[in-house]
MIVO-680263 format. One record per residue (C-alpha): residue number from 1; residue in three letters; z, x, y. Coordinates in nm, 3 decimals. Example, Ala and Ser with C-alpha at 12.3 -4.5 7.8 and 13.67 -1.06 7.14 Angstrom:
R     n   res         z         x         y
R     1   ALA     0.780     1.230    -0.450
R     2   SER     0.714     1.367    -0.106
REM end
This chain:
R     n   res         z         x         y
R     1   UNK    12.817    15.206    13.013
R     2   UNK    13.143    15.199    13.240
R     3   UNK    13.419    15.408    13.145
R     4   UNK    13.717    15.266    13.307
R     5   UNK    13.901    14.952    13.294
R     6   UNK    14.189    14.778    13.497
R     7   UNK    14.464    14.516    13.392
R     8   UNK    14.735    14.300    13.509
R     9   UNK    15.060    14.210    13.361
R    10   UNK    15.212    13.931    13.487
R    11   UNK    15.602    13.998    13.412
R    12   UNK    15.911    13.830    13.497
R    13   UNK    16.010    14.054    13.781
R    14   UNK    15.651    14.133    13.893
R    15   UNK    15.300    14.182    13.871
R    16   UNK    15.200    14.576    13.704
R    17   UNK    14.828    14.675    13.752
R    18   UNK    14.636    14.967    13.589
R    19   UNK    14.337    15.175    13.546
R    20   UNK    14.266    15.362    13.222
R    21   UNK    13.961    15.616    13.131
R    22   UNK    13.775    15.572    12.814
R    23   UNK    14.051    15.754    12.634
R    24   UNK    14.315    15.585    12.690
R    25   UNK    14.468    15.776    12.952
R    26   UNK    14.591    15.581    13.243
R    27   UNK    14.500    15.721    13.565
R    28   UNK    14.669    15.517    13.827
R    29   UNK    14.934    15.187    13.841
R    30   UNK    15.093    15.013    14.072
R    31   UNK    15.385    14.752    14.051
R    32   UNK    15.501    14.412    14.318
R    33   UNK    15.738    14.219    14.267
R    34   UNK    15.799    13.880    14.318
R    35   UNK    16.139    13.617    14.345
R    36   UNK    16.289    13.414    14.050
R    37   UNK    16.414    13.082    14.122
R    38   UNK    16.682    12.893    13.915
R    39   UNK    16.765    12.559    14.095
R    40   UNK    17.033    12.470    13.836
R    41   UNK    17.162    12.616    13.506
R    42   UNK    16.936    12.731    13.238
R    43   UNK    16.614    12.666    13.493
R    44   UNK    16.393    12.909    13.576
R    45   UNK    16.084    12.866    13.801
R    46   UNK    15.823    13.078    13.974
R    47   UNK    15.556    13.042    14.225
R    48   UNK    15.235    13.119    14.074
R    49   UNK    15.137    13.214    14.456
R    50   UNK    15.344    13.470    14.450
R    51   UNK    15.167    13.594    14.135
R    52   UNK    14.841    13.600    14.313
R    53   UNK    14.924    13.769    14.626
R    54   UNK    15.097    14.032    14.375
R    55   UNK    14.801    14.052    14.151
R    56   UNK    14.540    14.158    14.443
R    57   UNK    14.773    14.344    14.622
R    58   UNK    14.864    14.581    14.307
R    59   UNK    14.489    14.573    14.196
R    60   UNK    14.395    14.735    14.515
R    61   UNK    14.678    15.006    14.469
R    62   UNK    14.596    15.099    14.194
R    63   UNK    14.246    15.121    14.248
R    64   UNK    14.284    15.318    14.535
R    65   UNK    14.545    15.557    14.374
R    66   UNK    14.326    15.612    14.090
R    67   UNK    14.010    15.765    14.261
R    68   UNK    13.790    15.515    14.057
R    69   UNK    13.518    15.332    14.211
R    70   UNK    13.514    14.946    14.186
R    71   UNK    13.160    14.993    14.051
R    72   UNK    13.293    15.212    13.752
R    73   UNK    13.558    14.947    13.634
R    74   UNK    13.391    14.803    13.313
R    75   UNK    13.586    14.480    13.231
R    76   UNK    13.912    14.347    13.329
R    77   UNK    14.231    14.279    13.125
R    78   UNK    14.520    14.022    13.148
R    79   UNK    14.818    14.028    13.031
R    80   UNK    15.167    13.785    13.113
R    81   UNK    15.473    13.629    13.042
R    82   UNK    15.417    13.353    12.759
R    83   UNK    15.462    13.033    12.733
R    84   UNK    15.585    12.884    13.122
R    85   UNK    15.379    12.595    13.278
R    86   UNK    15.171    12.563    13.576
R    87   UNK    15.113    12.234    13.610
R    88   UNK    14.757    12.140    13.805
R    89   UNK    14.619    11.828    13.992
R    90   UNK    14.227    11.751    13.926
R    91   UNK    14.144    11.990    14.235
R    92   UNK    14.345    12.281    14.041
R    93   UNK    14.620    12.291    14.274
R    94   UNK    14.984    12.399    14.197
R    95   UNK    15.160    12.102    14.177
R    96   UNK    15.476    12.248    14.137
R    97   UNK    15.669    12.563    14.052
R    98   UNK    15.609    12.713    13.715
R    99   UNK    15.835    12.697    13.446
R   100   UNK    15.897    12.997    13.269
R   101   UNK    15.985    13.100    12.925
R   102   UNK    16.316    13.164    12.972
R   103   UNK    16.388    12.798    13.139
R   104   UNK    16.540    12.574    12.847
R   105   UNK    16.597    12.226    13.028
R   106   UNK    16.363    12.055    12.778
R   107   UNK    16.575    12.143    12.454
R   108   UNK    16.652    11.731    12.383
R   109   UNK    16.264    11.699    12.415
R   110   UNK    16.192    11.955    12.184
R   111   UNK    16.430    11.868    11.903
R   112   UNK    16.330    11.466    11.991
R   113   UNK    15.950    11.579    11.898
R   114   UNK    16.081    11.798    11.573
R   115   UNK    16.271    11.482    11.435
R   116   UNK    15.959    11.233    11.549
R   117   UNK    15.694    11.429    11.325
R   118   UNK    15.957    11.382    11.046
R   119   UNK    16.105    11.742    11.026
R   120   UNK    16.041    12.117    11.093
R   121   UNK    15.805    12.106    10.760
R   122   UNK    15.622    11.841    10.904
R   123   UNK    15.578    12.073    11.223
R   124   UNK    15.551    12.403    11.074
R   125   UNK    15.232    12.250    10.867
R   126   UNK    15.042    12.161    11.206
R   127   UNK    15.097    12.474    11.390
R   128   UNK    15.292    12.742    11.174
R   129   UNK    15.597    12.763    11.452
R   130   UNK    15.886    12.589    11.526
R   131   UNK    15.887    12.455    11.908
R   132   UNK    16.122    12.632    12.080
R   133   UNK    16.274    12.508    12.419
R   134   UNK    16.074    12.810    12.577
R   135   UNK    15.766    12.678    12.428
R   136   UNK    15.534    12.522    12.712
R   137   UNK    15.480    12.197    12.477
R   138   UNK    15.843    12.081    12.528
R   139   UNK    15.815    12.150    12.895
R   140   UNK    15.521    11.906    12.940
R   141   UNK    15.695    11.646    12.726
R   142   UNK    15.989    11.691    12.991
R   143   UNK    15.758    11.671    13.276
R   144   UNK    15.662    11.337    13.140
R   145   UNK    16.021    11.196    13.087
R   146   UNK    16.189    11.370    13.384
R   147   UNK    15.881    11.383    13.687
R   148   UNK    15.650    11.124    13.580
R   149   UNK    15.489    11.147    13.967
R   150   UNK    15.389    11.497    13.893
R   151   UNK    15.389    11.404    13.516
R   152   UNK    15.028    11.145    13.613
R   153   UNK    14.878    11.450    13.859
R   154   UNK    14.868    11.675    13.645
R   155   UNK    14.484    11.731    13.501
R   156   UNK    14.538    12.086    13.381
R   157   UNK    14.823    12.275    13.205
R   158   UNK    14.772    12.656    13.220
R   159   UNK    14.994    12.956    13.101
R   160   UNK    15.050    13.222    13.358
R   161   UNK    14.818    13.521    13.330
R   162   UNK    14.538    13.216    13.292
R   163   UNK    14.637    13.057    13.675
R   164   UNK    14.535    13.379    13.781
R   165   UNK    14.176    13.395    13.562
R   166   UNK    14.126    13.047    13.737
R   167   UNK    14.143    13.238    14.097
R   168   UNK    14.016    13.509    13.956
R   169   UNK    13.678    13.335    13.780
R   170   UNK    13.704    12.999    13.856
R   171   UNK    13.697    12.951    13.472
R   172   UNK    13.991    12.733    13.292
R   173   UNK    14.053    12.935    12.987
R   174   UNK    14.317    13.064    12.781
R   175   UNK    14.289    13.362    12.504
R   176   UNK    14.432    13.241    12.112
R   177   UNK    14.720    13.473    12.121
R   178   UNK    14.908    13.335    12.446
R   179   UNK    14.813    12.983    12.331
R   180   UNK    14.978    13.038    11.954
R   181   UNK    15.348    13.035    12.225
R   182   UNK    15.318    12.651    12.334
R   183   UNK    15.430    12.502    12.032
R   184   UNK    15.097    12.281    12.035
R   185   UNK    14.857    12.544    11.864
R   186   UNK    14.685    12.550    11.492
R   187   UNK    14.745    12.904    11.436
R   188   UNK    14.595    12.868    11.092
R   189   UNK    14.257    12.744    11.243
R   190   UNK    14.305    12.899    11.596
R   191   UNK    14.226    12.576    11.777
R   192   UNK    14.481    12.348    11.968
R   193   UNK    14.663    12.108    11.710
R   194   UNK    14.458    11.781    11.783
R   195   UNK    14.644    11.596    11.546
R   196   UNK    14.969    11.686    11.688
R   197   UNK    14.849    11.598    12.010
R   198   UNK    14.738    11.267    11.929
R   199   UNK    15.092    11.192    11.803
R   200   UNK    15.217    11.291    12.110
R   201   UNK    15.001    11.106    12.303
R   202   UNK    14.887    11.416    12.537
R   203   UNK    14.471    11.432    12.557
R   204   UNK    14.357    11.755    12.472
R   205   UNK    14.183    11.790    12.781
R   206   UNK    14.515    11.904    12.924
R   207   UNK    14.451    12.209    12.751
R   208   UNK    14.188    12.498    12.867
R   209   UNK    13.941    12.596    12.610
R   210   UNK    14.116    12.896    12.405
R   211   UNK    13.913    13.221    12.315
R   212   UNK    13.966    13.554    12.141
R   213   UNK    14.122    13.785    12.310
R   214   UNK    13.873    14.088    12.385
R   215   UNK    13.622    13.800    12.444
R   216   UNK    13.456    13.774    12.793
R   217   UNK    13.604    13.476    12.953
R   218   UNK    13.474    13.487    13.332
R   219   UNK    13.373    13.679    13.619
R   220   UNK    13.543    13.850    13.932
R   221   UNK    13.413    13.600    14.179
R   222   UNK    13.260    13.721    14.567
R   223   UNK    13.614    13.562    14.719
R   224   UNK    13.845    13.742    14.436
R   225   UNK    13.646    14.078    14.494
R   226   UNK    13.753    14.062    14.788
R   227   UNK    14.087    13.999    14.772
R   228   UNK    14.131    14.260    14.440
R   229   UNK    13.909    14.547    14.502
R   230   UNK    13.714    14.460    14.225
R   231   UNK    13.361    14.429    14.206
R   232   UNK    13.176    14.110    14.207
R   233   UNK    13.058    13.976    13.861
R   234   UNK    13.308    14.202    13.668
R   235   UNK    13.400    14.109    13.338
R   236   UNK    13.743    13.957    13.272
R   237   UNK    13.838    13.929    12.935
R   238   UNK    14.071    13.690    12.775
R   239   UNK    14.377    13.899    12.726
R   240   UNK    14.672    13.785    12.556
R   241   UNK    15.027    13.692    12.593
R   242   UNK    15.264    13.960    12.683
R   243   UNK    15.493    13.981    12.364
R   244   UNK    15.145    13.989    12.134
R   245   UNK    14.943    14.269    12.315
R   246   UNK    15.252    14.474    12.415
R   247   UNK    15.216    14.539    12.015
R   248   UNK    14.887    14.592    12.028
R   249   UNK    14.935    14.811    12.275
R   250   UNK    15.176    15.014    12.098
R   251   UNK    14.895    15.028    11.768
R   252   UNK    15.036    14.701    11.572
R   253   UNK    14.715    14.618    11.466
R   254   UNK    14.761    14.599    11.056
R   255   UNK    15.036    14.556    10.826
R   256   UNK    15.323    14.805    10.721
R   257   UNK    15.415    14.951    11.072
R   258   UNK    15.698    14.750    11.247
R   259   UNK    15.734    14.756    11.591
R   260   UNK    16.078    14.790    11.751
R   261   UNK    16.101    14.680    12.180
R   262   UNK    16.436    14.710    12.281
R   263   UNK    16.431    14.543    12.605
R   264   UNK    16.688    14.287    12.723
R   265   UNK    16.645    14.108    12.408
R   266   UNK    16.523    14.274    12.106
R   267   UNK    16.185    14.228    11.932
R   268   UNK    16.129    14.334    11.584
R   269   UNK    15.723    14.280    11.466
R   270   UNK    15.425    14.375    11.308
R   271   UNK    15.035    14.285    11.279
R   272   UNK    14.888    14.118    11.008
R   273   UNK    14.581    14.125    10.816
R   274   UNK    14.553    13.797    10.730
R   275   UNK    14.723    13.397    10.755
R   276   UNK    15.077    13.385    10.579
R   277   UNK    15.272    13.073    10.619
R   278   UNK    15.605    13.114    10.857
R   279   UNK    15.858    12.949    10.591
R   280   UNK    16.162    12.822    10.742
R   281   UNK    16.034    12.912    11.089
R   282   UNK    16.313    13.139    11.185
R   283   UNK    15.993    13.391    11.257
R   284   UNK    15.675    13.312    11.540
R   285   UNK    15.361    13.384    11.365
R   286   UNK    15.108    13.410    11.589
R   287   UNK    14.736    13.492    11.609
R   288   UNK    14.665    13.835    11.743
R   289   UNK    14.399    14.029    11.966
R   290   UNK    14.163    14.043    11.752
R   291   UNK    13.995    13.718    11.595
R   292   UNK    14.088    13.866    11.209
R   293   UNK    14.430    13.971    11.279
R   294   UNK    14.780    13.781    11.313
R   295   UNK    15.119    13.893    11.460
R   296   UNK    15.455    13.808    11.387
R   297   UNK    15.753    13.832    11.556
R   298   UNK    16.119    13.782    11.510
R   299   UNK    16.337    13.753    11.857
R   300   UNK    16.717    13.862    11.883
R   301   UNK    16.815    13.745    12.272
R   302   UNK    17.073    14.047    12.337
R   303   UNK    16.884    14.366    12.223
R   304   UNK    16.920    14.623    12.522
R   305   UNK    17.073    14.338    12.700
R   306   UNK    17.425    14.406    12.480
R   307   UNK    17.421    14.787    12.571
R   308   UNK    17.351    14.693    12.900
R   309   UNK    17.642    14.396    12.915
R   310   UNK    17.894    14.677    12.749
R   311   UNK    17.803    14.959    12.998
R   312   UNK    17.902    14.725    13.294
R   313   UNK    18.223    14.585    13.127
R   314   UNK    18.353    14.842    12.967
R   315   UNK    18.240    15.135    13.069
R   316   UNK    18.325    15.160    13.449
R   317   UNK    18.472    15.589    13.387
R   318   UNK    18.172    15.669    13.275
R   319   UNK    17.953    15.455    13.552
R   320   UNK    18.194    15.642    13.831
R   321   UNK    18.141    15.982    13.671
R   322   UNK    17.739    15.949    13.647
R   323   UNK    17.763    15.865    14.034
R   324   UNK    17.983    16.185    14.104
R   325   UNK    17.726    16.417    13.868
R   326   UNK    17.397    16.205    13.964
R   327   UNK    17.322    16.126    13.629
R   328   UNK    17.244    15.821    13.428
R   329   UNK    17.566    15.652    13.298
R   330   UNK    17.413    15.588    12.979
R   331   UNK    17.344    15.962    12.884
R   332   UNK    17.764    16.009    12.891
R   333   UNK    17.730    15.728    12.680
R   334   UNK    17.495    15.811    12.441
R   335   UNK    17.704    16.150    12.455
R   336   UNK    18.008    15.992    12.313
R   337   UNK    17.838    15.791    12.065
R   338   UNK    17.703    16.090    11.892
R   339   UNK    18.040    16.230    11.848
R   340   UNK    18.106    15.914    11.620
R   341   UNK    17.981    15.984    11.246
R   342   UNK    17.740    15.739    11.091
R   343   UNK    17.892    15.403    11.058
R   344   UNK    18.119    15.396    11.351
R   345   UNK    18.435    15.457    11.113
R   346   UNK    18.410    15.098    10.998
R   347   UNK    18.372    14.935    11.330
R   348   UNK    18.097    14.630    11.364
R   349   UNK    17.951    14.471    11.671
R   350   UNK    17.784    14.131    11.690
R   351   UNK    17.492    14.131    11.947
R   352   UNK    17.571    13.742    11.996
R   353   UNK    17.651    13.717    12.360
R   354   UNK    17.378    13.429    12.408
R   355   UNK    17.410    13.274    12.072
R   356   UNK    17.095    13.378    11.846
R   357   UNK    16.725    13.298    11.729
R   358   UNK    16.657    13.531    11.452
R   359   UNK    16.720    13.576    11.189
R   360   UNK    16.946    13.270    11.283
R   361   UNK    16.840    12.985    11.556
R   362   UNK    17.217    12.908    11.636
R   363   UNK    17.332    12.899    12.023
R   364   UNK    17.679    12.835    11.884
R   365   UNK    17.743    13.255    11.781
R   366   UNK    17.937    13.461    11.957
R   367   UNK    17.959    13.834    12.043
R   368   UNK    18.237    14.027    11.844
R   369   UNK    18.409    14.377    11.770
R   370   UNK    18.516    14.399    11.434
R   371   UNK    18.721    14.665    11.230
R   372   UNK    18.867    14.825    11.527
R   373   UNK    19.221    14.999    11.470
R   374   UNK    19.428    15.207    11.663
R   375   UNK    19.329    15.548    11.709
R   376   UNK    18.975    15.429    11.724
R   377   UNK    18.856    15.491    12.111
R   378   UNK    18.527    15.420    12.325
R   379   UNK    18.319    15.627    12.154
R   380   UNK    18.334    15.457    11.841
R   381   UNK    18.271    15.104    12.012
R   382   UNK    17.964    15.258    12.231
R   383   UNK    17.834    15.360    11.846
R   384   UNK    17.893    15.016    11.685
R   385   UNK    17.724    14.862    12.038
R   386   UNK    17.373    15.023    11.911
R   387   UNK    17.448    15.007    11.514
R   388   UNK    17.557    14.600    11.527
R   389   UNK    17.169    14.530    11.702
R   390   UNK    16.985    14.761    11.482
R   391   UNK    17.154    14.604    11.186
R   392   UNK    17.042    14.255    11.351
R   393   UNK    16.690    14.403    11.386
R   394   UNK    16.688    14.455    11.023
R   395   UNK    16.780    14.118    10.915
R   396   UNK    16.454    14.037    11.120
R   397   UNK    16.265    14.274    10.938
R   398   UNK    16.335    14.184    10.650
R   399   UNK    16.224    13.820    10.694
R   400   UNK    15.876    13.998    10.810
R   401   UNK    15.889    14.182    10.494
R   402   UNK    15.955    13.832    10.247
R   403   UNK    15.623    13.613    10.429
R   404   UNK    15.438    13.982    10.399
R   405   UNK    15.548    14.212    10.155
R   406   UNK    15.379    14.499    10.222
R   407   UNK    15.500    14.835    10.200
R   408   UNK    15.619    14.979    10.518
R   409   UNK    15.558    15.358    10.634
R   410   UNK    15.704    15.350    11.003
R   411   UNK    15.858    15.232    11.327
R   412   UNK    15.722    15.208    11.662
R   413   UNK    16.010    15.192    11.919
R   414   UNK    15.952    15.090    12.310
R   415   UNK    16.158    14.947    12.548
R   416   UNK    16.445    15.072    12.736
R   417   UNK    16.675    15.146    12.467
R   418   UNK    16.400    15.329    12.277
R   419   UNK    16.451    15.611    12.548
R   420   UNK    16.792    15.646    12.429
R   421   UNK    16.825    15.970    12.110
R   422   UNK    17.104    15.875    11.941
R   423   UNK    16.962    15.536    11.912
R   424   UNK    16.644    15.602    11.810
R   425   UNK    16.788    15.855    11.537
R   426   UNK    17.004    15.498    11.438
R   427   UNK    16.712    15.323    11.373
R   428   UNK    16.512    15.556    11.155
R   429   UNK    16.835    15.607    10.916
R   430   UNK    16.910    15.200    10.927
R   431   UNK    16.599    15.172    10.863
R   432   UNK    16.524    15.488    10.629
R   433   UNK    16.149    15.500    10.832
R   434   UNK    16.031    15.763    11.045
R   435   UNK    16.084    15.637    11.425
R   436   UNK    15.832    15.737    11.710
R   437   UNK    15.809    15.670    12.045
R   438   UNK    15.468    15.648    12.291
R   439   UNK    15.334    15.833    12.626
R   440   UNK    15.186    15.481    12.702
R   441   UNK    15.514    15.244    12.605
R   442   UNK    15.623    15.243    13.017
R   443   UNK    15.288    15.050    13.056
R   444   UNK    15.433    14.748    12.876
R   445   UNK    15.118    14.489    12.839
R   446   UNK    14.918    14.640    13.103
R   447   UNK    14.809    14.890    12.839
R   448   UNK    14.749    14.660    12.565
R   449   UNK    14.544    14.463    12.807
R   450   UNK    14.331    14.736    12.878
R   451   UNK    14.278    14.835    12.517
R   452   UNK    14.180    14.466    12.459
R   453   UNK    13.936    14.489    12.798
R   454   UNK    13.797    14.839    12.678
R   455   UNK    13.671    14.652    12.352
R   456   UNK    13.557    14.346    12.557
R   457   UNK    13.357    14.602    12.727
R   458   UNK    13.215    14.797    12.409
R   459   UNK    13.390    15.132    12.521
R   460   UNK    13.545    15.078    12.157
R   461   UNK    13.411    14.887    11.855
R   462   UNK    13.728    14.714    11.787
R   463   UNK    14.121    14.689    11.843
R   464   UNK    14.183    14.964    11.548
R   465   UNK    13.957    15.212    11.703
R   466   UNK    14.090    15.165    12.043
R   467   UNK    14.452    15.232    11.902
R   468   UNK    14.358    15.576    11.814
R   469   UNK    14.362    15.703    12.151
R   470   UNK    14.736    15.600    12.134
R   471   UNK    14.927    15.909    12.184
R   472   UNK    15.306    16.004    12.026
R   473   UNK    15.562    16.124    12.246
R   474   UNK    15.839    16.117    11.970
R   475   UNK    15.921    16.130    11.655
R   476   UNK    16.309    16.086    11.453
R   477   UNK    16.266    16.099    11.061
R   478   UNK    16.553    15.940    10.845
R   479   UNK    16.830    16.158    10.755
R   480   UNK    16.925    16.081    10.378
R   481   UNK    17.297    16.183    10.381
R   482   UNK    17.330    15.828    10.608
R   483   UNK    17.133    15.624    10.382
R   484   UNK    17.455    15.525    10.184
R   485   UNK    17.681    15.440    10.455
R   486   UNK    17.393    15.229    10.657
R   487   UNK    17.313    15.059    10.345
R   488   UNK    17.706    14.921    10.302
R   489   UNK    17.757    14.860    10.677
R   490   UNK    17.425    14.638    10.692
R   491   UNK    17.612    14.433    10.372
R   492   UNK    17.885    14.380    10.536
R   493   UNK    17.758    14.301    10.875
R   494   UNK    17.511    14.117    10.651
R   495   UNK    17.760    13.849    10.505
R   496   UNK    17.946    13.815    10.877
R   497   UNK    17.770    13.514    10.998
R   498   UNK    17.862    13.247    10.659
R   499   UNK    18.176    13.454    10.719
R   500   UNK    18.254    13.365    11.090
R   501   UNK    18.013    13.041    11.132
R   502   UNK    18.273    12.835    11.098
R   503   UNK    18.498    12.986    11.368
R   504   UNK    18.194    13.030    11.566
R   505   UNK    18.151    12.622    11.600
R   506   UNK    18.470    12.546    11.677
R   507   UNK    18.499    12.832    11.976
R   508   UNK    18.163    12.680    12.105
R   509   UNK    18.294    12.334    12.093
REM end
């Protein structure tokens, strides 16, 4: 049997390719990047060329950096940015730039198909999600209405990291997890919705055949092999979308572990045994890596991304003193904050600089200090900055914890602001769970990717077995004597939005 195995992660900002050993280690990566395009406001676009010529080229790299023959490489893993839409003609040709996730010019569509099926029940019984304007099934609906040229050439709608299985294998195929994020998906029976399609007057052929994740779905073809360093005939598996099997890649396999990624946004989720219905929809339940496992998700859209805003508004000192010492300007800040007891001395932050999706879908919210009085400084603000999201993070968990009430015994942090102490030391005591970090979290979905490919290939039985090879980097535990304090801050952030909703709408108006 092989012992190694590659993947790809098709990301916003570029392509990241692996190789990993038969325990997990990774032995060699490699990174290009591609541009972003955004032709008017709220529009985002790709070429899906440029994710090719960045997939070979950082296959090769890392291939070559990693001492591995081509021969040895096992299976092959995928892994990228959900829901966008490459559109493709009957030859499989681009017909024109992707649009990505983060592109939300087909929210009328989207609310126009909620109200059509009679409601979000109405939806939410037909696929278990609400459709979000990010969601790929809105963006073909505005295709339709808005390019109808493009609109009747289109024979083929593919996510992302499956344009690149098509040059890859030739195959048209997408794995169940990335198709649960286009809004058009049975997640109960883990088949395309073909009721929901018929309303909506789209033939199913549109859509590639979906498969479980660690399931072989193609071969590295002579012209690929060439192109990737790969060898001919090698087994590509079918992967999953990035925001699923960056979980699985971090062990979020079963229930009772959440897992925190603090990236620009902020992701709170955790793996699930078995089907639970997504009531209200403020969550995305989605089917996971394995074909008896489920995943869901809650999404707050300024995570990292508020620490990140307040460092380069507020915080221009400490910015020009990390230049004159060469050090990051977030370690003075995390410096300060840690002179600030638990609770920030009263003082709340909002992480609502782009409105919100969970626990609330509301664009109209806004981003707020609250409590602040004189003789309180920048330290206590930098605190509040990290307490306000991890208070928003536990909203989210706790709407996991009502569709799945399960005990919970931990937190998995990744992301950027998982690197941070002080914040990971918040998160354990908000959350009164032991916190710990990974060696493998830089990997992002390449990892999980390879986990998924090392099953495909039998180097492990299944998914849970494969996440044993996961190894800990850190580890905060909860610190009682801020149990109290956490637990009436989160109430009173906790009543803030029915509180300030009403302000909210008329500053948005």
């Amino acid at each position: 049997m092989k012992k190694h195995i590659a993947a790809i992660d098709i990301g916003t900002s570029g392509c990241k390719a692996i190789v990993m050993d038969n325990k997990a280690a990774v032995l060699a990566s490699a990174t290009e990047s591609y541009p972003l395009y955004s032709p008017r406001p709220n529009w985002n676009e790709q070429d899906p060329a440029d994710w090719w010529k960045a997939a070979c080229e950082s296959l090769r790299k890392a291939i070559a950096k990693s001492g591995i023959g081509a021969s040895e490489i096992g299976s092959l893993g995928l892994s990228g940015q959900m829901h966008g839409l490459v559109p493709l003609d009957k030859d499989g040709k681009v017909i024109r730039r992707a649009i990505l996730w983060n592109d939300s010019r087909c929210d009328a569509q989207c609310a126009r198909i909620v109200e059509g099926l009679g409601g979000l029940e109405r939806l939410l019984a037909r696929t278990n999600n609400n459709l979000l304007p990010g969601y790929q099934g809105g963006k073909i609906i505005w295709m339709r209405e808005e390019e109808p040229e493009n609109f009747g050439r289109m024979t083929h709608a593919l996510l992302p990291k499956d344009y690149l299985r098509l040059l890859l294998t030739g195959e048209f195929a997408t794995d169940v997890s990335d198709a649960s994020g286009t809004g058009f998906f049975d997640v109960r029976k883990r088949a395309w919705s073909a009721e929901l399609l018929d309303k909506l007057g789209l033939p199913q052929s549109l859509f590639p055949q979906a498969v479980e994740s660690d399931r072989i779905a193609g071969e590295i073809t002579a012209e690929a092999a060439a192109l990737t360093g790969l060898e001919k005939g090698t087994p590509v598996v079918g992967g999953g979308g990035d925001a699923v099997i960056q979980t699985t890649g971090m062990g979020l396999v079963k229930d009772g572990v959440l897992g925190i990624i603090l990236g620009t946004g902020g992701i709170v989720a955790m793996g699930m045994s078995k089907y639970q219905d997504n009531k209200g929809g403020a969550l995305q339940f989605f089917c996971n890596n394995a074909s008896d496992l489920y995943h869901v998700m809650g999404v707050q859209l300024a995570g990292g991304g508020s620490y990140q805003w307040y460092k380069n508004v507020l915080c221009q000192e400490e910015i020009r003193l990390a230049s004159e010492r060469g050090v990051d300007p977030y370690a003075l800040m995390n410096e300060a904050a840690e002179t600030v007891p638990a609770g920030s001395r009263g003082v709340i932050y909002l992480p609502y600089l782009s409105g919100e999706r969970c626990p609330y879908s509301d664009p109209n919210l806004r981003a707020a200090f609250i409590g602040l009085a004189q003789g309180y400084g920048k330290a206590e603000m930098t605190r509040a900055v990290m307490e306000g999201v991890t208070y928003g993070l536990k909203q989210i968990a706790r709407a996991i914890i009502e569709i799945a009430p399960v005990e919970m015994s931990g937190v998995i942090a990744s992301g950027g602001g998982s690197v941070s102490p002080p914040w990971r030391k918040i998160i354990s005591d908000i959350f009164q769970l032991p916190v710990s970090t990974q060696a493998s979290s830089g990997e992002g979905g390449a990892f999980g990717a390879a986990l998924v490919a090392g099953v495909g290939a039998g180097l492990w039985k299944n998914l849970e077995e494969a996440c044993a090879n996961i190894k800990v980097a850190t580890r905060d535990d909860p610190r009682p004597a801020n149990k109290a304090v956490y637990e009436d801050m989160f109430g009173i952030y906790d009543g803030m939005y029915a509180a300030l909703k009403p302000a909210f709408d008329r500053l948005a108006g």
